[in-house]
C-alpha positions as CSV (number, residue, x, y, z in Angstrom):
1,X,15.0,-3.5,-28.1
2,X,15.4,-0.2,-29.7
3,X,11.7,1.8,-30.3
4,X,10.6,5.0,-31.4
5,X,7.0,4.8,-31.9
6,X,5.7,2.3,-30.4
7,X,3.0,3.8,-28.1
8,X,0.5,4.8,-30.8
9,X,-0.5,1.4,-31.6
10,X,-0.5,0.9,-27.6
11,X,-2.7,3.7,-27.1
12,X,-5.2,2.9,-29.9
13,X,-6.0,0.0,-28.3
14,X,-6.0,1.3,-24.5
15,X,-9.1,4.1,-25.9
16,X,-10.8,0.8,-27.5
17,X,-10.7,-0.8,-24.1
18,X,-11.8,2.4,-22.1
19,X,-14.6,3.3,-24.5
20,X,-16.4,-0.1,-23.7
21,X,-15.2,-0.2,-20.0
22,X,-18.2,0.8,-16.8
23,X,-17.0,3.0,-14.8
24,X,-18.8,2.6,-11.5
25,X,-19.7,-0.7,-9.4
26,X,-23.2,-1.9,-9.8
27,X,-23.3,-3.6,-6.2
28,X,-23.4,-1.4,-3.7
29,X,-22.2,-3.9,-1.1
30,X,-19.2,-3.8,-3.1
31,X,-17.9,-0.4,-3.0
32,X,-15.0,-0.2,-5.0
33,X,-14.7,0.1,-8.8
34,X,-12.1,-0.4,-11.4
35,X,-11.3,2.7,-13.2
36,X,-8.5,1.6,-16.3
37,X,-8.8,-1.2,-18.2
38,X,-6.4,-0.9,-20.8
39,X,-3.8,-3.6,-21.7
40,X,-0.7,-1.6,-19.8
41,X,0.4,-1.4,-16.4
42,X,-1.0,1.7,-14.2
43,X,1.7,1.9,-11.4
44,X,0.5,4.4,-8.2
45,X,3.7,3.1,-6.4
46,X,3.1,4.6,-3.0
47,X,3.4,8.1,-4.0
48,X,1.5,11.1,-4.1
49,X,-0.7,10.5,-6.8
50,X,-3.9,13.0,-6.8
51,X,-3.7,16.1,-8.9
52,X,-4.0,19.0,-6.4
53,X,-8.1,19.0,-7.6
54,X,-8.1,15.5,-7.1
55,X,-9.4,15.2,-10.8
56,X,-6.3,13.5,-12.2
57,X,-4.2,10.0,-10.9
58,X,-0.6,10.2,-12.3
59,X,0.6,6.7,-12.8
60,X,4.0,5.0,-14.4
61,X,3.7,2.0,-17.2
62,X,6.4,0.3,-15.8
63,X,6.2,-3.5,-16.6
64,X,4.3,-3.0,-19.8
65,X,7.3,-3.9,-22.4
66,X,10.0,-4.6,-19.9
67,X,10.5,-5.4,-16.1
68,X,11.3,-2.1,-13.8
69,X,11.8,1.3,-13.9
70,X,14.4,1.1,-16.1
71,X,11.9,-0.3,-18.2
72,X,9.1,2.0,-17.6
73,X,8.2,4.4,-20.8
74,X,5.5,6.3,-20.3
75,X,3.6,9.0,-17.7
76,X,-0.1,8.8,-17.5
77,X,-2.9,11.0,-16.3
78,X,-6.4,9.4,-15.7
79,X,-9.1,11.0,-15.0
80,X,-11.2,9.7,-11.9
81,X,-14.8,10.6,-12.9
82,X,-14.0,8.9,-16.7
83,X,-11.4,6.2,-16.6
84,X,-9.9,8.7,-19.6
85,X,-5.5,7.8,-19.9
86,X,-3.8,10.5,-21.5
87,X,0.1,10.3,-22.1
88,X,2.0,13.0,-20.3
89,X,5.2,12.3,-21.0
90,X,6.8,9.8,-23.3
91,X,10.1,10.2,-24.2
92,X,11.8,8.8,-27.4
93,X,14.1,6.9,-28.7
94,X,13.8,4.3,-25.7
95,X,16.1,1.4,-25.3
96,X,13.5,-1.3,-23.3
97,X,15.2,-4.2,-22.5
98,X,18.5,-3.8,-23.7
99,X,21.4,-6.6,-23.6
100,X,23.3,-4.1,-21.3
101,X,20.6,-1.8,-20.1
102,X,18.2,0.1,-20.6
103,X,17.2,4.2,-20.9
104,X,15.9,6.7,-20.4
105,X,14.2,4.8,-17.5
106,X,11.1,6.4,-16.2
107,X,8.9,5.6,-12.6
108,X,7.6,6.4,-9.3
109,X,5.2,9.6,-10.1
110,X,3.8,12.3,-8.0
111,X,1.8,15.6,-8.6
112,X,3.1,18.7,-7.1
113,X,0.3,20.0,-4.7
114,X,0.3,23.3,-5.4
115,X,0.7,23.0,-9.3
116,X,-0.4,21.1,-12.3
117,X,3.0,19.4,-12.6
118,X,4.2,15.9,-12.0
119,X,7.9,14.9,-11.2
120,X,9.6,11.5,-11.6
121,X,12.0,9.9,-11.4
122,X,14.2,10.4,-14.9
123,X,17.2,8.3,-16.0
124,X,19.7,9.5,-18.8
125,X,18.2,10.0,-22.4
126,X,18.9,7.2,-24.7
127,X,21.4,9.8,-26.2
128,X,23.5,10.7,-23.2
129,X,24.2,7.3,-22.8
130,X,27.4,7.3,-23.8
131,X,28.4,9.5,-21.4
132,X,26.1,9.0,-19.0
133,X,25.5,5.0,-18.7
134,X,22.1,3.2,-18.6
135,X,19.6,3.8,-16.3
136,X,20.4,2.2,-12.9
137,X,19.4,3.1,-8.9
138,X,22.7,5.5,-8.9
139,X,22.0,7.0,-12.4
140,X,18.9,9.1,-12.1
141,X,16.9,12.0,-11.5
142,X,13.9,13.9,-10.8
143,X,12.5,15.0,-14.2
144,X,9.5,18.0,-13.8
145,X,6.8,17.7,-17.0
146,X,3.7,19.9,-17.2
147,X,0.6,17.8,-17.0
148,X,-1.7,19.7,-19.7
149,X,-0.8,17.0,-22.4
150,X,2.2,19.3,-24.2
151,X,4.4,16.1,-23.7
152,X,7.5,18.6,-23.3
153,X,10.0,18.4,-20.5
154,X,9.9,21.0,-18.1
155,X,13.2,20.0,-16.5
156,X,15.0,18.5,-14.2
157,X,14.8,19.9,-10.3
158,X,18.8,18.2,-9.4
159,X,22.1,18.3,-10.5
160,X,24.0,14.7,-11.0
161,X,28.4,15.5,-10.7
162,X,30.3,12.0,-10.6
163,X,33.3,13.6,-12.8
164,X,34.5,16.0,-10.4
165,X,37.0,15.1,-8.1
166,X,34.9,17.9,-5.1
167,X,31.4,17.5,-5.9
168,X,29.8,20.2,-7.2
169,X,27.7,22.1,-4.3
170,X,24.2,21.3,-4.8
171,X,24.8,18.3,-6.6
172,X,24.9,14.7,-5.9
173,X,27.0,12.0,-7.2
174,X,23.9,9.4,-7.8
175,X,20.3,8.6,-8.0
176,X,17.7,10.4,-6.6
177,X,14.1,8.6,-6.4
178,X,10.7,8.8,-4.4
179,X,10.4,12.6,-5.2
180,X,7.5,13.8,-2.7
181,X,6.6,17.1,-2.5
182,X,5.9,19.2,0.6
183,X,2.4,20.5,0.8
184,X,3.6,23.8,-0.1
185,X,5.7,22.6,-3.3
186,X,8.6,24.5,-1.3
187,X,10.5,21.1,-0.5
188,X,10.9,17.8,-2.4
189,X,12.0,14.9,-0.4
190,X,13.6,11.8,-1.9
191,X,16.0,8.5,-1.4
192,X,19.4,8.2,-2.4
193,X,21.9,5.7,-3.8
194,X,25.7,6.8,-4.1
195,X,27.4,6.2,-7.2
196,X,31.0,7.2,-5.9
197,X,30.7,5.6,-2.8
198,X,29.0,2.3,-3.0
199,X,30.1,1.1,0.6
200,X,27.5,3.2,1.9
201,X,24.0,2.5,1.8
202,X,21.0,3.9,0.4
203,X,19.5,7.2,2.6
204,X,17.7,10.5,2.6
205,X,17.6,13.9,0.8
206,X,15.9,17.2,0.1
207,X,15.9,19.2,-2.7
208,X,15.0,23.0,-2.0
209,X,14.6,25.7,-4.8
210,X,17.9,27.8,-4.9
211,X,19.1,30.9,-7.2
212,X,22.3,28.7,-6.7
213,X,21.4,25.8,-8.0
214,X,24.0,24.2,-10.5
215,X,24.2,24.3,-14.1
216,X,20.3,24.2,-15.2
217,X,19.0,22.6,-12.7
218,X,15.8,24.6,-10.5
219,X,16.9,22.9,-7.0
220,X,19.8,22.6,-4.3
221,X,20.3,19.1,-3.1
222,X,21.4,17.7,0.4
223,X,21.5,14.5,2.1
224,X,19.8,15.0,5.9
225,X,21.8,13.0,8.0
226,X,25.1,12.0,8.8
227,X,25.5,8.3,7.4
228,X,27.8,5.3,8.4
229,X,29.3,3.2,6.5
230,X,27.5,-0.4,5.8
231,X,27.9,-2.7,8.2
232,X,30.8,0.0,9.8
233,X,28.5,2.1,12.3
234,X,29.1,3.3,15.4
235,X,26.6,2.6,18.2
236,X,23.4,4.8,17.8
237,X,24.8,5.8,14.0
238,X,22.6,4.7,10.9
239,X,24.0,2.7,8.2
240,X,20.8,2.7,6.0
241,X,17.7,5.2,5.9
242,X,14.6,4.8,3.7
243,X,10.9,4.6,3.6
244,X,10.5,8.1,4.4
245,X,8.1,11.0,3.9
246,X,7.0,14.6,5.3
247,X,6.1,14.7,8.8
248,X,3.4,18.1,8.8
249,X,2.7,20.3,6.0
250,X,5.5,22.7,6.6
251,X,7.6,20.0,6.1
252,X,9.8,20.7,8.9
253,X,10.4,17.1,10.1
254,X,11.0,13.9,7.5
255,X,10.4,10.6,9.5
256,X,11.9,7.4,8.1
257,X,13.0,3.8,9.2
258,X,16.5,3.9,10.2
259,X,19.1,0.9,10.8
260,X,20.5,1.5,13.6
261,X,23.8,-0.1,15.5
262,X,22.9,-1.0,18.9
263,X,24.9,-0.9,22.0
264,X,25.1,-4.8,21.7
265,X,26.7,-4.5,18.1
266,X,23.6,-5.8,16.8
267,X,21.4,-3.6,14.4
268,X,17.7,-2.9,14.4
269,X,15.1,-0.7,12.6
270,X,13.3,2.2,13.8
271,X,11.9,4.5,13.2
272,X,13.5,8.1,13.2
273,X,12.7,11.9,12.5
274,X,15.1,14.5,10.9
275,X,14.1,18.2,12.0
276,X,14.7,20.5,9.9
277,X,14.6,24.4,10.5
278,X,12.4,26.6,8.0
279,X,14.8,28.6,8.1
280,X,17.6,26.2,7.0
281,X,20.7,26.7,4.8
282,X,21.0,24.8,2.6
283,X,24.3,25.7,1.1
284,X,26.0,24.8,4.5
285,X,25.8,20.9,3.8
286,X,29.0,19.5,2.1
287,X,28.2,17.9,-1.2
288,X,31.2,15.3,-0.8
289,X,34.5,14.0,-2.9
290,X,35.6,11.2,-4.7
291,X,36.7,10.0,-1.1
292,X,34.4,11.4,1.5
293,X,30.4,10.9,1.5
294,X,27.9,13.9,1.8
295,X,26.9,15.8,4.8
296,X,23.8,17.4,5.9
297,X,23.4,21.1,6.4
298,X,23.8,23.0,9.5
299,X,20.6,22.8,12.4
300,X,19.6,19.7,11.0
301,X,19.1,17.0,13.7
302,X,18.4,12.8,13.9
303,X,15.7,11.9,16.8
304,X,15.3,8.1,17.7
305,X,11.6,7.7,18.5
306,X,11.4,3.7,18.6
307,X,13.9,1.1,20.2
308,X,11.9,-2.0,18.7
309,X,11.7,-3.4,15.3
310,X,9.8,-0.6,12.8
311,X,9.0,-0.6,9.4
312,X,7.2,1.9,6.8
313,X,7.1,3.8,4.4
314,X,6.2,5.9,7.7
315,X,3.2,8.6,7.4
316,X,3.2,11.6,9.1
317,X,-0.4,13.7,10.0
318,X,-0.8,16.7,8.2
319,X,-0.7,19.2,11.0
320,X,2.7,17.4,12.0
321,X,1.5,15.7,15.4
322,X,1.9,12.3,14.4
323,X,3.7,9.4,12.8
324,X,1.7,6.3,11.7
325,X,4.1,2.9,11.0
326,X,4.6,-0.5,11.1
327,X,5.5,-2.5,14.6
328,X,4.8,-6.0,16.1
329,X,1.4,-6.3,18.0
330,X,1.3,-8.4,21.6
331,X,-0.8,-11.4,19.2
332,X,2.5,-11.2,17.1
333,X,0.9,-9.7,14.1
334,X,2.3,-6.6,12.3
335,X,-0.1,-3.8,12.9
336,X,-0.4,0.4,12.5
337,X,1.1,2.0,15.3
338,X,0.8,5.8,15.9
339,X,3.3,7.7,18.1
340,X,3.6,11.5,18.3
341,X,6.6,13.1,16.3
342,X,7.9,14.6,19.4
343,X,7.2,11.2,21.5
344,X,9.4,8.0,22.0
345,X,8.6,4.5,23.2
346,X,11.4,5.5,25.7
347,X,9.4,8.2,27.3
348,X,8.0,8.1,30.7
349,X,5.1,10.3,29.6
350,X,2.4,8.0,28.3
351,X,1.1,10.4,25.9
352,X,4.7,10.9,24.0
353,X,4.4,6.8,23.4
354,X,3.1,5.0,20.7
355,X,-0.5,3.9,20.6
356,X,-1.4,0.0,18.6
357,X,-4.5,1.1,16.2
358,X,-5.2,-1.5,14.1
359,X,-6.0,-4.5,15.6
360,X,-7.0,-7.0,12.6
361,X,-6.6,-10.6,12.5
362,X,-4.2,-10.7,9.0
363,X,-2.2,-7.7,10.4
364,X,-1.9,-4.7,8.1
365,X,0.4,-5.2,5.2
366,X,1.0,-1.5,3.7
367,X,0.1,1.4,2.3
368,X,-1.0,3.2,5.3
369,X,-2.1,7.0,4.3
370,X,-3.8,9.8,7.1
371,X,-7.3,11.3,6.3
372,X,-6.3,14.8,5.8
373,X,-8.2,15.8,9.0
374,X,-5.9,13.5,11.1
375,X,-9.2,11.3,12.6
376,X,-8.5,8.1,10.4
377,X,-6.0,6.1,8.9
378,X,-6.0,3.9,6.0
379,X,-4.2,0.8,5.0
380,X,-4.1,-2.2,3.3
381,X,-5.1,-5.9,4.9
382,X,-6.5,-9.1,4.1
383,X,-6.1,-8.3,-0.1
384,X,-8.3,-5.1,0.7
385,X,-8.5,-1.9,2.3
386,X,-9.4,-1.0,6.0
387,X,-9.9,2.5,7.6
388,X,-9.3,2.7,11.5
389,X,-10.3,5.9,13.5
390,X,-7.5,7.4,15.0
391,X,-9.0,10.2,16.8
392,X,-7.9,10.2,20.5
393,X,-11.1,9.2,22.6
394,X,-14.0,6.2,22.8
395,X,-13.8,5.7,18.6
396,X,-9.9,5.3,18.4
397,X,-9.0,1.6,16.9
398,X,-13.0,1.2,15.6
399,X,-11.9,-0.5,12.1
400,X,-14.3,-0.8,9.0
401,X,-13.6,-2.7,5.8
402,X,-13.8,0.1,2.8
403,X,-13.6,-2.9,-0.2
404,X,-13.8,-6.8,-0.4
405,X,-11.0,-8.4,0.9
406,X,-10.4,-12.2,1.7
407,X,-8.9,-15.2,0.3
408,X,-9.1,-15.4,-3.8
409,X,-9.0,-11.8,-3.9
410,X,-6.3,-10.2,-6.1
411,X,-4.2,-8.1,-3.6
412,X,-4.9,-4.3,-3.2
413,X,-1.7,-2.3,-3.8
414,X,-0.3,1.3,-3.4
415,X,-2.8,3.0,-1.6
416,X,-3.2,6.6,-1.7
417,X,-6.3,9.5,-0.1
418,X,-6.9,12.1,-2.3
419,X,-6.6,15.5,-1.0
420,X,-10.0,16.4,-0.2
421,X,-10.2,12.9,2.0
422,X,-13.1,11.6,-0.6
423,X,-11.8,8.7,-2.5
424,X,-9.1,6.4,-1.8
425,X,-7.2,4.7,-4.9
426,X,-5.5,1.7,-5.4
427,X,-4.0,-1.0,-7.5
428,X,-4.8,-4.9,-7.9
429,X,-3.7,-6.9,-10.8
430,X,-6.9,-8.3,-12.6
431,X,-7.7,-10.1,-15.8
432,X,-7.1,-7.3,-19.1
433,X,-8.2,-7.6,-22.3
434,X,-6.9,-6.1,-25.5
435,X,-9.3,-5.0,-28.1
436,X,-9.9,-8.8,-29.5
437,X,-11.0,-9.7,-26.8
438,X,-8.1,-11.9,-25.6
439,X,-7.0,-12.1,-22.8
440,X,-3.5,-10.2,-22.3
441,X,-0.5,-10.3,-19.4
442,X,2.5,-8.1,-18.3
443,X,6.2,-7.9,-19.3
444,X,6.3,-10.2,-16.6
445,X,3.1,-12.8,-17.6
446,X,1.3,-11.1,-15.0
447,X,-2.2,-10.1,-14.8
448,X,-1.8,-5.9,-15.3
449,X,-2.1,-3.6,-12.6
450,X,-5.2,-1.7,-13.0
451,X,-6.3,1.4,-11.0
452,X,-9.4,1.2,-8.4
453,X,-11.0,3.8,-6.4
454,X,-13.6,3.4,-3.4
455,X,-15.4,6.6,-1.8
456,X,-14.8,7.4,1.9
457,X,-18.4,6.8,3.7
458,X,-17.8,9.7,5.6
459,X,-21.3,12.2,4.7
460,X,-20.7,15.0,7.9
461,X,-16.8,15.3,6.3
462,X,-14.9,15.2,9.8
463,X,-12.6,12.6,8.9
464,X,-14.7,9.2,10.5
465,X,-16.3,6.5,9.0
466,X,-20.0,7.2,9.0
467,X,-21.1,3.5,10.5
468,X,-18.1,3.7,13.1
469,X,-20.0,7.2,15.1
């Protein structure tokens, strides 16, 4: 399907919806309240979705005309305090849908911090097809748009080379994805998928700002650790790293969940922190060949923190202390577990191990984010969201439900803490309407994804649940 125009009409009737929509539960013993009730899918997607004033949510429309982010169209802004969408970014001609693929491809937004800009990830313009191919997991990019409405690209922040027989330095040779900013804007973190080399698996990247960077592009890119070959590692060497993000606001560490050969041939994920130096070059890594895969730059170093099974996306506190993630409980349930970055479940030191601090019945199932103060956590269980005090001392593990949650419930999705530690927002997929009234479903015959928030009962603002003190 070949469009040009089609989002007027789409928007028309997603300001009909809004205009007629509350904004704010009436029940106060149901905290949350939906905020977007348009007839299109509003995507957080784990990512770092609160403007730096935590006025704004960013959101993709993946799903809305077509499956994936290959299919996804649009950027969005909404505003918290009015439910307001406002298109960002909306490329055209799109090819949604297409009997061999589809373009550009757009998904998985975030705000920069310390800017009003968003970054996403970007695949080829319908135009550089030709050249370029359709969108796929090797074929994209991080595109940079100015969120004041302008609609214009800013840019892209990295460099994609899969013509050269020495890859250009700087450059990859696939598709980056998962951008996430450092708190200071100064580093981007992402995943990566090889195009060249398709016998590895998919890993981990930065993207720095560099007076070097290649041919129009604002940022240097390197891969952060040393990767095997699938299924061809070498005990203690990693075949596949993902579900990663900044450990600290300096951004000096990046945990992620690693799968890692063991000694007994078998493999095993855990979870696994890069350090990286401030001071880092970044034009030390080697960018690769058509025969040999990327390196990581110089000082760079891999740290094993877990030996049992682990799963993210991992979390990291803001002052860089500690890593929240996913591990079996004792009861058999997967539950939040919070080690320090410089610990190990190895250690002989009990305070360097990891600590269980949820403790629910259904487990936790995702989405865990840190309060900015570091005291609680936040995650998703049960259909709903629960908040567990993590503060060392008598309070740690006290859990309180923040929404409804239970059987029947549509699931909460892709939770993320704004940055003042405030609100909380999330997705479910509920019943929409279009402007006739009728009753209207996803690419996929869904119910859409619509946006909630729910405040953070926390009135003396140091980071704990008022009823837990």
């Amino acid at each position: 399907m070949f469009i040009r125009r089609f989002w007027i009409a789409v928007t028309l009737s997603a300001l009909l919806a809004v205009a007629d929509s509350p904004r704010r539960a009436a029940d106060p013993a149901t905290p949350e309240w939906q905020l977007t009730y348009s007839p299109i899918s509003h995507l957080l997607d784990n990512n770092d979705n609160f403007s730096r004033d935590d006025r704004f949510l960013v959101v993709d429309t993946r799903d809305t005309l077509g499956g994936g982010i290959g299919n996804g169209t649009t950027i969005m802004k909404i505003s918290t305090t009015t439910g307001l969408e406002n298109t960002i970014y909306a490329p055209y001609p799109i090819v949604v849908n297409g009997p061999t693929g589809s373009a550009p491809g757009l998904g998985a937004a975030s705000y920069n911090p310390a800017a009003d800009e968003v970054v996403f990830i970007h695949g080829p313009l319908v135009a550089d097809v030709p050249t370029l191919g359709w969108y796929g997991a090797t074929n994209r990019r991080g595109g940079v748009v100015v969120a004041d409405g302008n609609g214009e690209l800013k840019g892209f922040l990295d460099y994609r080379d899969v013509t050269s027989a020495v890859t250009t330095p700087g450059a990859h040779r696939g598709g980056t994805h998962r951008h996430e900013f450092s708190l200071s804007s100064t580093r981007i973190g992402f995943t990566y998928d090889d195009m060249l080399m398709t016998n590895y698996g998919r890993t981990i990247g930065m993207l720095v700002p560099h007076e070097r960077a290649p041919k129009g592009v604002t940022h240097w890119a390197v891969l952060l650790l040393n990767m095997a070959p699938t299924n061809a590692a070498e005990p203690g060497q990693v075949d596949r790293a993902a579900d990663d993000s900044w450990v600290g606001a300096k951004a000096l560490m990046r945990g992620f969940i690693g799968h890692v050969k063991e000694a007994d041939g078998t493999y095993k994920n855990s979870l696994f922190v890069i350090d990286i130096p401030e001071n880092v070059d970044v034009t030390t890594a080697v960018a690769g060949t058509t025969t040999t895969y990327p390196k990581p730059p110089q000082g760079v170093r891999m740290r094993r923190l877990t030996n049992v099974e682990s799963a993210g996306i991992v979390r990291g506190s803001l002052d860089g202390t500690r890593i929240a993630y996913y591990a079996t409980a004792p009861d058999n349930t997967r539950q939040v577990f919070v080690i320090p970055s410089n610990g190990s479940d190895q250690s002989t030191d009990p305070t360097l191990r990891p600590v269980q601090a949820s403790s629910l019945p259904t487990g936790a199932s995702g989405g865990v984010r840190w309060h900015p103060s570091g005291n609680s956590i936040a995650y998703l269980s049960d259909n709903g969201v629960a908040a567990t005090c993590v503060k060392p001392g008598p309070l740690f593990g006290k859990t309180v439900w923040l929404t409804s949650h239970g059987a029947g419930i549509p699931a909460a999705d892709a939770l993320v803490w704004s940055h003042n530690g405030k609100l909380l927002a999330f997705n479910r997929r509920v019943p929409t309407w279009n402007a006739s009234g009728q009753v209207v479903k996803d690419a996929g015959n869904n119910d859409f994804r619509q946006v909630f928030l729910v405040w953070f009962p926390d009135e003396n603002d140091n980071g704990i649940v008022d009823s837990v003190e």
